[in-house]
C-alpha positions in Angstrom: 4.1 -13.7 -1.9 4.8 -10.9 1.1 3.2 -7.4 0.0 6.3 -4.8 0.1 6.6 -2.3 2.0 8.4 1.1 1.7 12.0 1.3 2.8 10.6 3.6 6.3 8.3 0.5 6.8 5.6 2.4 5.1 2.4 1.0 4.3 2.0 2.8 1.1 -1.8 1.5 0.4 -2.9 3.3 3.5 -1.2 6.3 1.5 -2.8 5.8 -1.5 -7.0 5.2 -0.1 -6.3 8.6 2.2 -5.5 10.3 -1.6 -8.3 8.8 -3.1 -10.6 10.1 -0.3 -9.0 13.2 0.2 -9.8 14.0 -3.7 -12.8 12.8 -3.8 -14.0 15.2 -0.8 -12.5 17.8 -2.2 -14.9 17.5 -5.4 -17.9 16.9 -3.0 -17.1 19.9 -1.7 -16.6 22.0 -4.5 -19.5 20.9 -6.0 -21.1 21.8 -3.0 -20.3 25.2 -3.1 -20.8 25.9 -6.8 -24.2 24.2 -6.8 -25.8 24.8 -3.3 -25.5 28.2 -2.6 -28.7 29.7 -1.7 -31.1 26.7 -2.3 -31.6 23.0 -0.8 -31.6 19.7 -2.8 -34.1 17.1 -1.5 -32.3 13.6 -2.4 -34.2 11.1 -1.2 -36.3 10.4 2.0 -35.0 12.4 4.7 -31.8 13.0 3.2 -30.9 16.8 2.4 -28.1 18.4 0.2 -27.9 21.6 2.5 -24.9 24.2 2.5 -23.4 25.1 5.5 -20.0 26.0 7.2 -18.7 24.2 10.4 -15.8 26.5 12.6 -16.4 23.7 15.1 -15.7 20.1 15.0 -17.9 17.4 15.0 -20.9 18.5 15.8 -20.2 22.0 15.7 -18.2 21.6 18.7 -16.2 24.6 19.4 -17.8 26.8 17.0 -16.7 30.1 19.1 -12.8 29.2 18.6 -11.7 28.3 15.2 -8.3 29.2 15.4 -7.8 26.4 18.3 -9.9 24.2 16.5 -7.5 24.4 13.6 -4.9 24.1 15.2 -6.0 21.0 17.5 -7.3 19.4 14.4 -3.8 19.9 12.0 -2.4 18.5 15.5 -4.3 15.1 15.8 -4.2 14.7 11.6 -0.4 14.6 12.0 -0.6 12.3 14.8 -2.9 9.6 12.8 -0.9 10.4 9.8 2.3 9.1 11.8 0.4 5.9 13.8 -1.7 5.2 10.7 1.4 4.6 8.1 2.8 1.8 9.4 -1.0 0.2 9.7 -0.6 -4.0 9.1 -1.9 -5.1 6.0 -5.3 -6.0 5.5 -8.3 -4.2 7.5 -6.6 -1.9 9.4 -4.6 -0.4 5.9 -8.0 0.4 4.8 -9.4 1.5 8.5 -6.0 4.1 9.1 -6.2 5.2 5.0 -10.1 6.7 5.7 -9.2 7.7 8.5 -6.0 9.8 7.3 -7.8 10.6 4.3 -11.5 11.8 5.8 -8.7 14.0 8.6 -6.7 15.3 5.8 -9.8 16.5 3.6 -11.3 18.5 6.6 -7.9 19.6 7.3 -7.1 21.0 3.6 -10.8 22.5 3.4 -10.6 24.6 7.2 -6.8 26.0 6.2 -7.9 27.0 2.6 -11.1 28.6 3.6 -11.3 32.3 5.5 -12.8 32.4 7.6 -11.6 28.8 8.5 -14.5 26.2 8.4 -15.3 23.0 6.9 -17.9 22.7 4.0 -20.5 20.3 5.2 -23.7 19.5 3.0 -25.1 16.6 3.8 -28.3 16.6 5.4 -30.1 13.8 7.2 -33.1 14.4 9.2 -32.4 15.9 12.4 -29.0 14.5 12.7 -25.8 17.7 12.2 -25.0 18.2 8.6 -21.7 16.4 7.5 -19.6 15.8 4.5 -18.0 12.8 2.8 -14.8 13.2 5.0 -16.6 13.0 7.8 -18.6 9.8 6.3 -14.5 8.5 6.0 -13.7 9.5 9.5 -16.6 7.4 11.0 -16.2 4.6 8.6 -12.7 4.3 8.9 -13.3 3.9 12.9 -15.6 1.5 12.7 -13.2 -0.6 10.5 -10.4 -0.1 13.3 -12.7 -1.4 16.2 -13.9 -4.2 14.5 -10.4 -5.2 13.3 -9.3 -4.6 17.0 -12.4 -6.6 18.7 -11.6 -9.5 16.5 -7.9 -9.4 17.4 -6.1 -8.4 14.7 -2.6 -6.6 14.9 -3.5 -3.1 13.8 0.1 -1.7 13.3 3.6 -3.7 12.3 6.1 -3.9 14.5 
């Protein structure tokens, strides 16, 4: 049996992981800030629970103009947002739905916060501290490349 689509040719599962990710960064994050402030939380190994605020993008990129960075950001969240949505079943509605999702939660957390940065915690080594979006953002890539290398149609037609 055919999975349905939306009457817009909608994949609506790509819709529903960028929620579930969305909401579950936005707890990460909130517990972040409730719970982190001031002190560090040694997890395991070289992994770190450490507060901090990102103006930038990855990697702190662009630290010096968060206005632009917002705004580029909002820009290429709408762009995956309208790509991602009609993303062909299997793989790639689960590559586009992190992806969407991981964007989306960054998004929500630099417009809600003033000054506007991103709440990033997560500590590893010397690698720059991240968050779970971000962990979404990466993995949802990864799932798109393969999915691509191996030839599968990413998008309907």
């Amino acid at each position: 049996m055919p999975r349905k689509r939306l009457a817009l040719g909608i994949n609506p599962t790509v819709i529903v992981v960028a929620l579930v990710v969305t909401a579950i960064d936005a707890v990460s994050k909130a517990w972040a800030r409730q719970s982190l402030g001031g002190h560090d939380v040694h997890v395991a190994g070289s992994v770190w629970f450490h507060l901090q605020f990102n103006s930038g993008i990855s990697f702190s990129i662009n630290q010096s103009g968060p206005l632009v960075t917002t705004l580029l950001t909002v820009l290429i969240a709408l762009g995956v947002l309208v790509v991602g949505l009609r993303a062909s079943f299997g793989p790639p509605t689960y590559g586009f739905g992190l992806l969407i999702g991981g964007g989306l939660a960054n998004v929500i957390d630099r417009l809600a916060a003033s000054p506007h940065e991103v709440t990033d915690f997560i500590a590893l080594g010397g690698f720059p501290v991240f968050n779970l979006a971000d962990v979404a953002i990466t993995a949802g890539f990864i799932v798109l490349i393969v999915s691509a290398l191996r030839g599968e149609r990413l998008l309907t037609k």
